[in-house]
N, CA, C and O of each residue as an XYZ file, in Angstrom:
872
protein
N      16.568     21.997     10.152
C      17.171     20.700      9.864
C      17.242     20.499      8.344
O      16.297     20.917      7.676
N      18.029     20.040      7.881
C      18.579     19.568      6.932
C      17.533     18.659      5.845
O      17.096     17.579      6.242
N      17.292     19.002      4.920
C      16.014     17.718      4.275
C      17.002     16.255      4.268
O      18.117     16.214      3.748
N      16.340     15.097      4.952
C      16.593     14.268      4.561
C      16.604     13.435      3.552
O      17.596     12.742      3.325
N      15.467     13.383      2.779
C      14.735     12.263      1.986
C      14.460     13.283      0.638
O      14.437     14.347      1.256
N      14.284     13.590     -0.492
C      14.168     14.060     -1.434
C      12.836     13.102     -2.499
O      12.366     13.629     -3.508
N      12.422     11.737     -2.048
C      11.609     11.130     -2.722
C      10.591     10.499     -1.430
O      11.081      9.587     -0.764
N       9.194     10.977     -1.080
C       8.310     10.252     -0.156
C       7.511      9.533     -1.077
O       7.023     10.235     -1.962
N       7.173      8.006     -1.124
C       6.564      7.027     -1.195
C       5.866      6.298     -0.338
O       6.291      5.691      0.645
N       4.401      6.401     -0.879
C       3.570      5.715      0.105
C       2.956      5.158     -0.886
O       2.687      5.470     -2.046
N       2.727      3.966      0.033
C       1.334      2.990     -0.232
C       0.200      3.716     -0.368
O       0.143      4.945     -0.312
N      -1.086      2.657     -0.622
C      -2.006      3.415     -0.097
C      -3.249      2.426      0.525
O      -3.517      2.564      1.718
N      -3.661      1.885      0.086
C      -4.135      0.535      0.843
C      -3.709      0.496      2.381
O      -2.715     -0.152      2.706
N      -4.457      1.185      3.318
C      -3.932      0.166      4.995
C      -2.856      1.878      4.970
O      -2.212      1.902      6.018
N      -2.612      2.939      4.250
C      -1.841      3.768      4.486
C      -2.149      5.204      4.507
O      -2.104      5.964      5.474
N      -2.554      5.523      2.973
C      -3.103      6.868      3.297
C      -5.132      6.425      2.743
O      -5.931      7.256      2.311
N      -5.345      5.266      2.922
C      -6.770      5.286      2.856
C      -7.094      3.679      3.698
O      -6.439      2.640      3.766
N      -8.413      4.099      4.252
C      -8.700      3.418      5.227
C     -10.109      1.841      4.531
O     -11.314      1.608      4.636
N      -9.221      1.380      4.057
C      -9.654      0.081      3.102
C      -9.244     -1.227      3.177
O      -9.472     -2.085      2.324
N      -8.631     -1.376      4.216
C      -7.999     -2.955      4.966
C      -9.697     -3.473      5.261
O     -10.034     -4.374      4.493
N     -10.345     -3.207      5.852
C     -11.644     -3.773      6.130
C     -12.195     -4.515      4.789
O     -11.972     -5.716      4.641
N     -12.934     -3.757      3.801
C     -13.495     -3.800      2.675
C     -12.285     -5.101      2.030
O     -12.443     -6.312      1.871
N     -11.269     -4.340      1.816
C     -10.342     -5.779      1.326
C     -10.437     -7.068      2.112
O     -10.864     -7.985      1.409
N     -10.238     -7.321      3.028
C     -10.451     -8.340      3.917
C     -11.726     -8.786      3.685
O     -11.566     -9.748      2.934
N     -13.009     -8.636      3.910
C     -13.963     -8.979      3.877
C     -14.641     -9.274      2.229
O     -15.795     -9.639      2.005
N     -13.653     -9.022      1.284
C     -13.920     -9.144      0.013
C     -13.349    -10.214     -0.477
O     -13.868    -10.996     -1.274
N     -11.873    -10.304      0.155
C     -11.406    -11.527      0.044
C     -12.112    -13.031      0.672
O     -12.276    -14.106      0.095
N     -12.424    -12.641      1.997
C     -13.276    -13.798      2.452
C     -14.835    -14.342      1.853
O     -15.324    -15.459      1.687
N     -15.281    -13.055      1.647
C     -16.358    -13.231      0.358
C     -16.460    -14.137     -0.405
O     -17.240    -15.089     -0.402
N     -15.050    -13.650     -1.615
C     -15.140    -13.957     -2.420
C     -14.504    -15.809     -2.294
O     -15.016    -16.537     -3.144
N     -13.793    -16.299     -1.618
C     -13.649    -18.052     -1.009
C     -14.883    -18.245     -0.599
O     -15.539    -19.164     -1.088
N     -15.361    -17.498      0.273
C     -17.457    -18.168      0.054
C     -17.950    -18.822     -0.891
O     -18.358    -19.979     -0.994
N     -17.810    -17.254     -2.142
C     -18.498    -17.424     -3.102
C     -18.214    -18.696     -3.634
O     -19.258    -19.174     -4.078
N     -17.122    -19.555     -3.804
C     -17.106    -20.475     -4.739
C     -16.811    -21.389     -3.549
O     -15.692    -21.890     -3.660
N     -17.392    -21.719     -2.568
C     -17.484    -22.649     -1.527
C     -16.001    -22.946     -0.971
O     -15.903    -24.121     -0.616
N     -14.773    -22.166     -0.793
C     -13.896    -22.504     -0.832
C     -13.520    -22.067      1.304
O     -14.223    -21.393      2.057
N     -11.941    -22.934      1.670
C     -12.037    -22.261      3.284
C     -12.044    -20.920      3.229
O     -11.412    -20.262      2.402
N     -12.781    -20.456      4.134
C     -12.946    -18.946      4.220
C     -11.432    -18.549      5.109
O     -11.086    -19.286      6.033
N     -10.973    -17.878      4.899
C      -9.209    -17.429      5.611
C     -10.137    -16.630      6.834
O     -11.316    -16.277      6.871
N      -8.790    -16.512      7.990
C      -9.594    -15.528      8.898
C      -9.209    -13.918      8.450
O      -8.524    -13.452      7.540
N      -9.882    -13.407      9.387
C      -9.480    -11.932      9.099
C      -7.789    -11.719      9.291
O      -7.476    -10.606      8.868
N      -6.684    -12.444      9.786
C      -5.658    -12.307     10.000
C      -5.350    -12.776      8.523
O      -4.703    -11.925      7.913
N      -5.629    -13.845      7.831
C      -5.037    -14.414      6.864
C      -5.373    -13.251      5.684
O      -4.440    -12.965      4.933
N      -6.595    -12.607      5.502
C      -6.943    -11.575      4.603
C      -5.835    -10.806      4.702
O      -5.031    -10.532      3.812
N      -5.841    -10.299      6.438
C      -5.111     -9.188      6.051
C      -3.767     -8.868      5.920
O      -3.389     -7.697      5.934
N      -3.088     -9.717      5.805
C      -1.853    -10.594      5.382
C      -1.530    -10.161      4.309
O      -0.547     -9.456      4.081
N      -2.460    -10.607      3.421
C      -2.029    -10.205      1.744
C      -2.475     -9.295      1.229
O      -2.673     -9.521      0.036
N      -2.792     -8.175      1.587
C      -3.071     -6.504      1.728
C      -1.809     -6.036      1.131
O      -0.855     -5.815      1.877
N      -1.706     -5.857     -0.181
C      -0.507     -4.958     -0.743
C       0.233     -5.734     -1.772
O       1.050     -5.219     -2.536
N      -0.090     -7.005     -1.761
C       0.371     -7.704     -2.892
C      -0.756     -7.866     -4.171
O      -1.979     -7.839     -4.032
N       0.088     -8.062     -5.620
C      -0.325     -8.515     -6.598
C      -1.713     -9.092     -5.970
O      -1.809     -9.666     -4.885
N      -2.820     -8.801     -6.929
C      -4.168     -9.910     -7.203
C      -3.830    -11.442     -6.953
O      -4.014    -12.259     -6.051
N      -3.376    -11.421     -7.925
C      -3.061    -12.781     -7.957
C      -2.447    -14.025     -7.099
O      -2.808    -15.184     -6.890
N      -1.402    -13.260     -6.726
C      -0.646    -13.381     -5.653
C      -1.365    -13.653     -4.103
O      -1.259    -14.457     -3.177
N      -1.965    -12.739     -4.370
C      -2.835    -12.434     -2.773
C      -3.933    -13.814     -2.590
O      -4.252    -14.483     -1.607
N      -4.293    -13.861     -3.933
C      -5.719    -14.745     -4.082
C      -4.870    -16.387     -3.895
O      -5.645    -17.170     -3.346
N      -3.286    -17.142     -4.273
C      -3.233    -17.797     -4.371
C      -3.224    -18.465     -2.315
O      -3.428    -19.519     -1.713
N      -2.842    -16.994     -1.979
C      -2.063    -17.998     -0.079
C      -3.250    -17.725      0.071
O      -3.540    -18.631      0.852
N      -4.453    -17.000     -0.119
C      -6.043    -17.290      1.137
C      -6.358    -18.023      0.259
O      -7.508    -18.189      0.666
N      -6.299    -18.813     -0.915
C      -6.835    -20.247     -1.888
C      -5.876    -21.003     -1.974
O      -5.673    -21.342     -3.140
N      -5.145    -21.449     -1.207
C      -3.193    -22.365     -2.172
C      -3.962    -23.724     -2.350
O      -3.044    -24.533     -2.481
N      -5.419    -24.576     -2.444
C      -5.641    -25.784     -3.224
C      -6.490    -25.459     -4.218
O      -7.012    -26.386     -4.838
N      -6.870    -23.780     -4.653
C      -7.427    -23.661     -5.993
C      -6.442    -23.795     -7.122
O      -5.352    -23.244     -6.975
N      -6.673    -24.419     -8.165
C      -6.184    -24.359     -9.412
C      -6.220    -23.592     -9.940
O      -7.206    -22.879    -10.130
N      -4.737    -23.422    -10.532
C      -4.590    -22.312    -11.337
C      -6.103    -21.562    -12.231
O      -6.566    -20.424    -12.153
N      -6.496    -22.616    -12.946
C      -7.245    -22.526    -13.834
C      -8.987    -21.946    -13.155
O     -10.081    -22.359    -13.540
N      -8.803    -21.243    -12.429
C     -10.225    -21.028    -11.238
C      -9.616    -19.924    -10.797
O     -10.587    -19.336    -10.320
N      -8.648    -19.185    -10.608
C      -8.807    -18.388     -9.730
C      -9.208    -17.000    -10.864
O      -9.627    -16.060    -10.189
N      -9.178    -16.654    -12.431
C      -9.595    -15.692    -12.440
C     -11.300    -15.340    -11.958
O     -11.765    -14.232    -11.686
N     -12.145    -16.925    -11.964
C     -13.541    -16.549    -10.962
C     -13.125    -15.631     -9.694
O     -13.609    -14.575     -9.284
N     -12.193    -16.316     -9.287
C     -12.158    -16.083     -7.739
C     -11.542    -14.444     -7.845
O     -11.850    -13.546     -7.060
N     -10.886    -14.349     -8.662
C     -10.743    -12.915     -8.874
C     -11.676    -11.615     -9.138
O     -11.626    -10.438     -8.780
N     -12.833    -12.642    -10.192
C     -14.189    -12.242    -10.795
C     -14.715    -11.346     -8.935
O     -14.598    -10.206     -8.486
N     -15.198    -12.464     -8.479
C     -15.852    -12.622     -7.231
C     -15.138    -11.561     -6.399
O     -15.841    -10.565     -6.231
N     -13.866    -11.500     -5.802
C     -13.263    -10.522     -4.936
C     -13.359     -9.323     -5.924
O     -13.809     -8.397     -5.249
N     -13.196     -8.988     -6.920
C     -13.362     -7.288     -7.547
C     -14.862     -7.135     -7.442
O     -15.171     -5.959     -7.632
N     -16.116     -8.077     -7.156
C     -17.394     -7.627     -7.521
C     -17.425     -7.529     -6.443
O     -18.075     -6.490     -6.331
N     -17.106     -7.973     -5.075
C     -17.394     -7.764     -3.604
C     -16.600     -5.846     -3.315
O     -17.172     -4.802     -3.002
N     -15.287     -6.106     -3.575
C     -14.732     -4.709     -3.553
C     -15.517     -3.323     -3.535
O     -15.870     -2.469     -2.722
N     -15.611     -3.687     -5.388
C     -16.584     -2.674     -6.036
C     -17.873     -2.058     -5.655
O     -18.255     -0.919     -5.921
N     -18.492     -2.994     -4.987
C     -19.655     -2.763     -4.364
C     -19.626     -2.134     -3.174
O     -20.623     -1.894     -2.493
N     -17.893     -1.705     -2.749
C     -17.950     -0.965     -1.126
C     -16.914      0.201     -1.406
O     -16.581      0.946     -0.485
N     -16.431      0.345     -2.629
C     -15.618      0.836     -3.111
C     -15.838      2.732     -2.679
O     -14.990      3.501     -2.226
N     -17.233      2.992     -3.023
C     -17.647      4.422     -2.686
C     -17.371      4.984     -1.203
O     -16.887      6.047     -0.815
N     -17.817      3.966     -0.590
C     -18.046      3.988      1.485
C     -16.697      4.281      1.637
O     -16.583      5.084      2.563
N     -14.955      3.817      0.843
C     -13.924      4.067      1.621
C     -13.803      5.468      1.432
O     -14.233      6.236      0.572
N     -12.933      5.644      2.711
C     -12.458      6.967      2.809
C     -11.186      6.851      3.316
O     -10.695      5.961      4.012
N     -10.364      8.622      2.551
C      -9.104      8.482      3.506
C      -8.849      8.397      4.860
O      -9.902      8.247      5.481
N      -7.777      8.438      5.633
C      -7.816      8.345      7.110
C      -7.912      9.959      7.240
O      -7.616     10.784      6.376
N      -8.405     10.191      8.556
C      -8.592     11.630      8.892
C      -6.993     12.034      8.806
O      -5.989     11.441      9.200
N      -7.191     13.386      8.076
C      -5.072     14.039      8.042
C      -4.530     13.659      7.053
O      -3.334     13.887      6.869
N      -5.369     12.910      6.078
C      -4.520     12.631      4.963
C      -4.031     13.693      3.607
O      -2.979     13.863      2.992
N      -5.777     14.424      3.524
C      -5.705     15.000      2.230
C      -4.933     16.211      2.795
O      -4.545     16.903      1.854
N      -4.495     16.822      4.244
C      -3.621     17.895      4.625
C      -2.299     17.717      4.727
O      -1.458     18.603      4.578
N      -2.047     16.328      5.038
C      -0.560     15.959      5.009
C      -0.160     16.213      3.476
O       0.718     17.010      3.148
N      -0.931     15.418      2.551
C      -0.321     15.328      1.544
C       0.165     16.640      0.594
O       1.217     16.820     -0.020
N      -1.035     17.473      0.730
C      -0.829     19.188      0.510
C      -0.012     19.402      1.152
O       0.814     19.950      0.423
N       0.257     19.359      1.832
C       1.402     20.384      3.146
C       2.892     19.788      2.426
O       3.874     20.529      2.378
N       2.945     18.091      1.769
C       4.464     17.744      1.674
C       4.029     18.093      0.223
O       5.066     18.619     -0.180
N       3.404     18.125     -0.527
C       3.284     18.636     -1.719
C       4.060     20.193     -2.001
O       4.706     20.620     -2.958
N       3.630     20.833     -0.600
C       3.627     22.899     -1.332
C       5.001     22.410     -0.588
O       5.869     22.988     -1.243
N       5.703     21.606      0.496
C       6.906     21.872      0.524
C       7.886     21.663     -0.662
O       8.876     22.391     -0.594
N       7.840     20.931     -1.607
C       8.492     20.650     -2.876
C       9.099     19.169     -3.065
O       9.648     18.704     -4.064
N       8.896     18.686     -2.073
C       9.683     17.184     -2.034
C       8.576     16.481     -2.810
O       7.425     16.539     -2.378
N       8.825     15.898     -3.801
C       8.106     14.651     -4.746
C       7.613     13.462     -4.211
O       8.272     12.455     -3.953
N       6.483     13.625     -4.067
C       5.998     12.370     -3.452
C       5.334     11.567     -4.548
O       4.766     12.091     -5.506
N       5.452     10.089     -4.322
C       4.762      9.172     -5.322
C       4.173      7.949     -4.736
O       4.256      7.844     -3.512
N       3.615      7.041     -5.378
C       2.705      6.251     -4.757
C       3.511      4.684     -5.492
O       4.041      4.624     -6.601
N       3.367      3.427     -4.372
C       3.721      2.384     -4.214
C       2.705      1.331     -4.343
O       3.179      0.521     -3.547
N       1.451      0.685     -4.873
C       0.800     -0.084     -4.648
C       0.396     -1.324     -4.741
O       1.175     -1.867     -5.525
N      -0.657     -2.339     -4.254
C      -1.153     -3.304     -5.112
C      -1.888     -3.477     -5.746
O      -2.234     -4.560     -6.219
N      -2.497     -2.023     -5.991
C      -3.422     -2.013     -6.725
C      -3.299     -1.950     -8.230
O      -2.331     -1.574     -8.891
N      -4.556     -2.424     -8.668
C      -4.108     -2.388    -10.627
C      -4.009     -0.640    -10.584
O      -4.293      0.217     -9.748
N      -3.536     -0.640    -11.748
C      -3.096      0.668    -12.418
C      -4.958      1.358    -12.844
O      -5.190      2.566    -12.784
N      -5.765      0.596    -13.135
C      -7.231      0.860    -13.276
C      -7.962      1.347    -11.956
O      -8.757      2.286    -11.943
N      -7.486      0.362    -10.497
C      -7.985      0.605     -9.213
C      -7.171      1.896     -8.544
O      -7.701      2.443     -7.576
N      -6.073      2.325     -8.969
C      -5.225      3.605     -8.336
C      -5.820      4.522     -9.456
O      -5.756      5.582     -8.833
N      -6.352      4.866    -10.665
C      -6.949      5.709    -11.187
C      -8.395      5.921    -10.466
O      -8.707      7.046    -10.077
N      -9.127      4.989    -10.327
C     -10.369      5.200     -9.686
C     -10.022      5.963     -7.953
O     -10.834      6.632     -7.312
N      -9.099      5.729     -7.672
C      -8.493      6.131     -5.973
C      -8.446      7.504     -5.903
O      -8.857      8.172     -4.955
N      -7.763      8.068     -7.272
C      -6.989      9.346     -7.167
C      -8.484     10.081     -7.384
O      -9.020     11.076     -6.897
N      -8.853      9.117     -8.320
C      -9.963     10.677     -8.808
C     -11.375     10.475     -7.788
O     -12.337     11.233     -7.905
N     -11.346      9.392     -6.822
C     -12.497      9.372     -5.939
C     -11.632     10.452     -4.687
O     -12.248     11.290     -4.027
N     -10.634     10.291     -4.602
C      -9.719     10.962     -3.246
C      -9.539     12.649     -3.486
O      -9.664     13.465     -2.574
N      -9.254     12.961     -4.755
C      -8.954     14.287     -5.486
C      -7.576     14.355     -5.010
O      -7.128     15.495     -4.888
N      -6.724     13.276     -4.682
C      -5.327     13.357     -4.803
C      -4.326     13.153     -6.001
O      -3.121     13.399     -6.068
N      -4.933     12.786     -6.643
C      -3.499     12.360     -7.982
C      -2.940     13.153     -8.351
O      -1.822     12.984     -8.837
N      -3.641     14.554     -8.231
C      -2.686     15.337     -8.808
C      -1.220     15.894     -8.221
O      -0.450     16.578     -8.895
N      -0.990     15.497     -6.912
C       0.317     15.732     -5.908
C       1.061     14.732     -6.004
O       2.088     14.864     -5.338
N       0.949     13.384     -6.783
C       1.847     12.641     -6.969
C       2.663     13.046     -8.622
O       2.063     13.397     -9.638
N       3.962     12.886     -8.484
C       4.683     13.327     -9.630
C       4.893     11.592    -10.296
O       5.399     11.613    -11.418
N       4.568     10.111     -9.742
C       4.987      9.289    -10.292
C       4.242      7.932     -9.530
O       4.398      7.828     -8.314
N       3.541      7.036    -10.162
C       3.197      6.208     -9.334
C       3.554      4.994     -9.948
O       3.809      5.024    -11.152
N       3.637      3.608     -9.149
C       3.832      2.327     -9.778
C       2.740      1.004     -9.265
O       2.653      0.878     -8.043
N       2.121      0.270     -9.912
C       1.024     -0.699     -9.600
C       0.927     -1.791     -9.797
O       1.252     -1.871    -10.982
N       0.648     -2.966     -9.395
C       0.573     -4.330     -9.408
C       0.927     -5.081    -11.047
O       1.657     -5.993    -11.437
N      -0.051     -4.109    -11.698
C       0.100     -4.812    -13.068
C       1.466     -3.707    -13.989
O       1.416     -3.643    -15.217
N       2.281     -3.139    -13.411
C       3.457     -2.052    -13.830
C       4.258     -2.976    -13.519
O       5.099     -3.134    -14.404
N       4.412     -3.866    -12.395
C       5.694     -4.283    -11.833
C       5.635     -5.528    -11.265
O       4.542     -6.090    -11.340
N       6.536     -6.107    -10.711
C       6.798     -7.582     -9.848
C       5.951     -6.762     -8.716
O       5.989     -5.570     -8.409
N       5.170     -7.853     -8.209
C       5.064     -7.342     -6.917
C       5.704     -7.604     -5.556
O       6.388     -8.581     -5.251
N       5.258     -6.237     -4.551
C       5.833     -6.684     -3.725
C       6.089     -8.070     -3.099
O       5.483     -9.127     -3.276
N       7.324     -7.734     -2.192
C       8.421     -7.084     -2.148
C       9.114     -7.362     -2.735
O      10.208     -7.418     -2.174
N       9.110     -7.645     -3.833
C      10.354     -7.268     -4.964
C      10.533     -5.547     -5.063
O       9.785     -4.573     -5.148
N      11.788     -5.778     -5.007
C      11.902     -3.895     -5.318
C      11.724     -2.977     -6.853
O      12.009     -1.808     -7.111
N      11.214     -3.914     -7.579
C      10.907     -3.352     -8.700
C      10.388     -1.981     -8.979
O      10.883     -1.217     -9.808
N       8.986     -1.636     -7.959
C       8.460     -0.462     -8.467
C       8.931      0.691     -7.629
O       8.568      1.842     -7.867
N      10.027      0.265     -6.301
C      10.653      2.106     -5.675
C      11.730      1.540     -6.520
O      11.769      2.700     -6.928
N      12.700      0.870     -7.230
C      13.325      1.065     -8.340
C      13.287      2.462     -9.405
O      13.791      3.562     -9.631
N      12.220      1.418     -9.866
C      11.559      2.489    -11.135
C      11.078      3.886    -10.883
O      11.240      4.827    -11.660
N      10.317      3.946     -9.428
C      10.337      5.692     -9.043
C      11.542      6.189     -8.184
O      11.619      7.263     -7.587
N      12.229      5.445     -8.228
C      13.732      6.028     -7.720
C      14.832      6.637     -9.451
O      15.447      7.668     -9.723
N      14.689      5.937     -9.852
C      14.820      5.923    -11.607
C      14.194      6.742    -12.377
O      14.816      7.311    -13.275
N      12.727      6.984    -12.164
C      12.037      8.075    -13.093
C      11.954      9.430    -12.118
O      11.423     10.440    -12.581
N      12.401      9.431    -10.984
C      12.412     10.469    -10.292
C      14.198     11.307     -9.975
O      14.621     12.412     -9.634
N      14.659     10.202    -10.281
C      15.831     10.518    -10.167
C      17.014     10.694     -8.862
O      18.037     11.362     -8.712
N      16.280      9.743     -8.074
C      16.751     10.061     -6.158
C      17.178      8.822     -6.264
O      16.617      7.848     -6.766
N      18.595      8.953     -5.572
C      19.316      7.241     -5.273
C      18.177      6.946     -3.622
O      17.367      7.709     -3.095
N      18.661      5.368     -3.191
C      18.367      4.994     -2.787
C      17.766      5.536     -0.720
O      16.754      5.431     -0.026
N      19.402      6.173     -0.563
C      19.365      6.696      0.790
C      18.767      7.867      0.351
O      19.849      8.428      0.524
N      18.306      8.448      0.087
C      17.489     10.108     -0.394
C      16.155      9.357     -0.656
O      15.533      9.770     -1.634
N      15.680      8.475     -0.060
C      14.069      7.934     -0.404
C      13.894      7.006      0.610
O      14.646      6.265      1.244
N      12.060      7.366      0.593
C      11.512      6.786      2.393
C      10.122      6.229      1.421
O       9.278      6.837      0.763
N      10.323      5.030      1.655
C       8.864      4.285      1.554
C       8.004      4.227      3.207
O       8.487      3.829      4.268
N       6.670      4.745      2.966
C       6.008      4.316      3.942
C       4.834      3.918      3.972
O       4.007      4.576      3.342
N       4.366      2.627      4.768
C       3.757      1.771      4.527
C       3.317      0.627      5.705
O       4.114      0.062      6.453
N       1.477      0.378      5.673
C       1.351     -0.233      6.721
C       1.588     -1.856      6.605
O       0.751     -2.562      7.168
N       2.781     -2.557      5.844
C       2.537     -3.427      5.383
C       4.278     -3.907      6.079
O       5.017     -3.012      6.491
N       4.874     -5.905      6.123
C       5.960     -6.285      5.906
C       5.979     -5.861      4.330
O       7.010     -5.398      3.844
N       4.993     -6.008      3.681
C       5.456     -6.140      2.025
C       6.283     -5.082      1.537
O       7.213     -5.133      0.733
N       5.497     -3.531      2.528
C       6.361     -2.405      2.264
C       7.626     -2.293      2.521
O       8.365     -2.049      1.567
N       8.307     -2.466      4.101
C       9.153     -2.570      4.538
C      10.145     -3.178      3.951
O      11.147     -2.613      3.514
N       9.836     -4.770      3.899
C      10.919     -5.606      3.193
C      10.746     -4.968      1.639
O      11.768     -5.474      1.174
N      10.257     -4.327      0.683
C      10.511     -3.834     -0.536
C      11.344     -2.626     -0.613
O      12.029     -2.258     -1.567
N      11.159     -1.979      0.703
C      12.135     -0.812      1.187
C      13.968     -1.206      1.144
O      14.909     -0.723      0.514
N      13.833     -2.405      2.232
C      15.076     -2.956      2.581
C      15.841     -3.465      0.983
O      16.885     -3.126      0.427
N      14.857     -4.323      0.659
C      15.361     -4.945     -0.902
C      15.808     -3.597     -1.873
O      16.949     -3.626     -2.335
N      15.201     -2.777     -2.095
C      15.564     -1.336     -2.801
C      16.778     -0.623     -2.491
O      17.443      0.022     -3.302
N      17.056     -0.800     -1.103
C      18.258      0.024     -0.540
C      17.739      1.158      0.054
O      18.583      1.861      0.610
N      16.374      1.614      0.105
C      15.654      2.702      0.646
C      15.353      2.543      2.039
O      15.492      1.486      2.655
N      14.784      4.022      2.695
C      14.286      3.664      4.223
C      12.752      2.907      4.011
O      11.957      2.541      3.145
N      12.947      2.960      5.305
C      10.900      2.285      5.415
C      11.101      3.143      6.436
O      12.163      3.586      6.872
N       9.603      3.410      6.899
C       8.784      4.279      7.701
C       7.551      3.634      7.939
O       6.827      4.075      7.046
N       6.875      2.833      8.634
C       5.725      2.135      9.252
C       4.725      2.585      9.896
O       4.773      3.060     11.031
N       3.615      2.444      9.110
C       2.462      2.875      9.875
C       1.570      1.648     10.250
O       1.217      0.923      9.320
N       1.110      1.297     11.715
C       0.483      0.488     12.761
C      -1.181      0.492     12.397
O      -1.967     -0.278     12.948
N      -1.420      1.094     11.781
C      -3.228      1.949     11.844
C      -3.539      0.877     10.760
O      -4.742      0.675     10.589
N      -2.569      0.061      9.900
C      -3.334     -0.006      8.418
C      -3.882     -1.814      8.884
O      -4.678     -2.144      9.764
N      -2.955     -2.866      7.733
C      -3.480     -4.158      7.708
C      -2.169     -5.173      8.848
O      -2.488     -6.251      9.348
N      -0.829     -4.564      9.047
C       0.000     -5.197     10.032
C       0.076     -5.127     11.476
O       0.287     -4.040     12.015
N      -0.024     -5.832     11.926
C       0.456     -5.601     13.491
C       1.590     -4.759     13.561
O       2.174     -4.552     12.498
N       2.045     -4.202     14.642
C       3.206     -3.459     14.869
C       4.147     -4.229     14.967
O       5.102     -4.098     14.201
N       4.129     -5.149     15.854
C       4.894     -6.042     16.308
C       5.827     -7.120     14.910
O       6.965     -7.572     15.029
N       5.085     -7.253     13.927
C       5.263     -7.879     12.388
C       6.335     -6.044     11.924
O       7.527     -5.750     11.831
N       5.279     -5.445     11.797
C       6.292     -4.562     11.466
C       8.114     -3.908     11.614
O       8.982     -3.534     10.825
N       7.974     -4.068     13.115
C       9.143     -3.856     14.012
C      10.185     -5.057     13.249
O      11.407     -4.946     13.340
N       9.774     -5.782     12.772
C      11.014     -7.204     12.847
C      11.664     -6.893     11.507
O      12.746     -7.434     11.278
N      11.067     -5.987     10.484
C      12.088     -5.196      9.422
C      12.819     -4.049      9.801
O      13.758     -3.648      9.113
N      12.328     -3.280     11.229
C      13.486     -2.265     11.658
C      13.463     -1.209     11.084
O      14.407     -0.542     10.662
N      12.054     -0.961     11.034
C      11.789      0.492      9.985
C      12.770      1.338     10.928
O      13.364      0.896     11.911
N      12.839      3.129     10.245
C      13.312      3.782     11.143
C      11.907      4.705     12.484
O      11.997      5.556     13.369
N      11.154      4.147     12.081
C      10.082      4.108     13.282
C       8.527      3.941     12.980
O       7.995      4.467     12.002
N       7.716      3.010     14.089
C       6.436      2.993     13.449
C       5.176      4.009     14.181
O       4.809      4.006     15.357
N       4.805      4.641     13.325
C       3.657      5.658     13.849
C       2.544      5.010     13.645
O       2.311      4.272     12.687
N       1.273      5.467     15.231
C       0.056      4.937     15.238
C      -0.800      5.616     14.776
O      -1.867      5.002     14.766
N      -0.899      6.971     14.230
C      -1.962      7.753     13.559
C      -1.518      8.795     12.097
O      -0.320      8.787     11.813
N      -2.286      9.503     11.369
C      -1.549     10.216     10.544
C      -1.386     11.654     11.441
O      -1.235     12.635     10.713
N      -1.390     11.901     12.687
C      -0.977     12.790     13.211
C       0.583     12.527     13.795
O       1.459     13.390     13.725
N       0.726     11.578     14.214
C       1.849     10.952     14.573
C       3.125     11.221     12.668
O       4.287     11.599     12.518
N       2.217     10.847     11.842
C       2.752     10.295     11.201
C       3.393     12.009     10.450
O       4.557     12.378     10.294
N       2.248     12.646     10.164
C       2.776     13.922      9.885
C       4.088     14.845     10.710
O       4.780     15.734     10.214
N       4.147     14.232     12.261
C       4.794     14.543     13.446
C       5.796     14.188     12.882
O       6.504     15.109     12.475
N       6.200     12.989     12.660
C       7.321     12.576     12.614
C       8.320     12.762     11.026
O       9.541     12.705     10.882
N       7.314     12.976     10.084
C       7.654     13.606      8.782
C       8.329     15.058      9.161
O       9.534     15.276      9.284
N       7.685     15.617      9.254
C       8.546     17.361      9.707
C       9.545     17.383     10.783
O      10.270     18.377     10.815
N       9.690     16.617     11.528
C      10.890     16.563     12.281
C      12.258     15.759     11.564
O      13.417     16.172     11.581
N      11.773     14.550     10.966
C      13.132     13.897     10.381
C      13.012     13.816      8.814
O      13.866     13.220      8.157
N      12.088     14.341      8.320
C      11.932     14.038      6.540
C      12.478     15.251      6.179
O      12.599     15.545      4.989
């Protein structure tokens, strides 16, 4: 078959590492910490993939501006402290080798700061298979299409020649906004069912699935 896609983009949060928990529970933490409503685990995991900031204002929307870098303080010291325990999902560090030695350029999509995806790569021993990555504090965040823009741009692949994939709406709809595919993975911080209503071109429940479906249509 024919290569489809010439640029793979993934998240990684809820995608190729298994850290929706730790986020969620860091976020709720950290509204503890300063006596604020605690969100449920649905509302945490909601804002899984967006900007800091961003994320911190919908599980806080009656904190003031002027308070939330505490509240920011508070969710990076809860993080940090569980930061070692994450791990990738089982199949990750082989998928990514395997689309690596095939030659297709893969790069990374995140919400994480550009400081928290350096600590990722070199706790994961993946960075070095990405040719280009983009991060919360690089770009608008999602879903604005700003950062598969810019690795569509520094990589050099128009829009239909590139597959974002991602367990997130944030991914999807940043896919759609870009002009790129989406590809959905169920395992991370979205329901499937949330997922489905952007119309990826399909959502996989494991990274075996997910590798499955890469070598047949990528």
């Amino acid at each position: 078959m024919a290569q489809r896609f010439e640029l793979l983009v993934f998240d990684w949060d809820g995608t190729l590492s298994d850290s929706t928990g730790v986020i969620a529970r860091a976020l709720r933490a950290a509204c503890r910490d300063l006596d604020l409503p605690e969100p449920s685990e649905a509302q945490a995991r909601f804002v899984i993939g967006l900007e800091l900031s961003q994320a911190l204002r919908h599980v806080a929307p009656a904190l003031a501006d002027e308070h939330l870098p505490r509240l920011a303080s508070r969710y990076r010291w809860h993080y940090q402290a569980a930061d070692r325990e994450i791990q990738l999902f089982a199949g990750v560090p082989a998928l990514i080798e395997t689309l690596h030695a095939s030659g297709c350029p893969l790069a990374v999509a995140t919400g994480k700061s550009r400081k928290g995806l350096a600590r990722a790569f070199a706790n994961s021993g993946l960075g070095a298979y990405f040719a280009a990555s983009r991060c919360a504090d690089d770009c608008f965040s999602k879903p604005h299409p700003q950062m598969l823009e810019e690795l569509m741009h520094e990589l050099a692949v128009p829009g239909e020649r590139t597959l974002m994939i991602g367990d997130t709406t944030h991914d999807m709809q940043m896919a759609v906004n870009a002009g790129a595919a989406g590809l959905a993975v169920s395992y991370g911080a979205h329901p499937r069912a949330e997922l489905a209503r952007l119309k990826p071109l399909a959502c996989v429940d494991d990274v075996a699935q997910l590798a499955l479906w890469l070598k047949r249509n990528a």
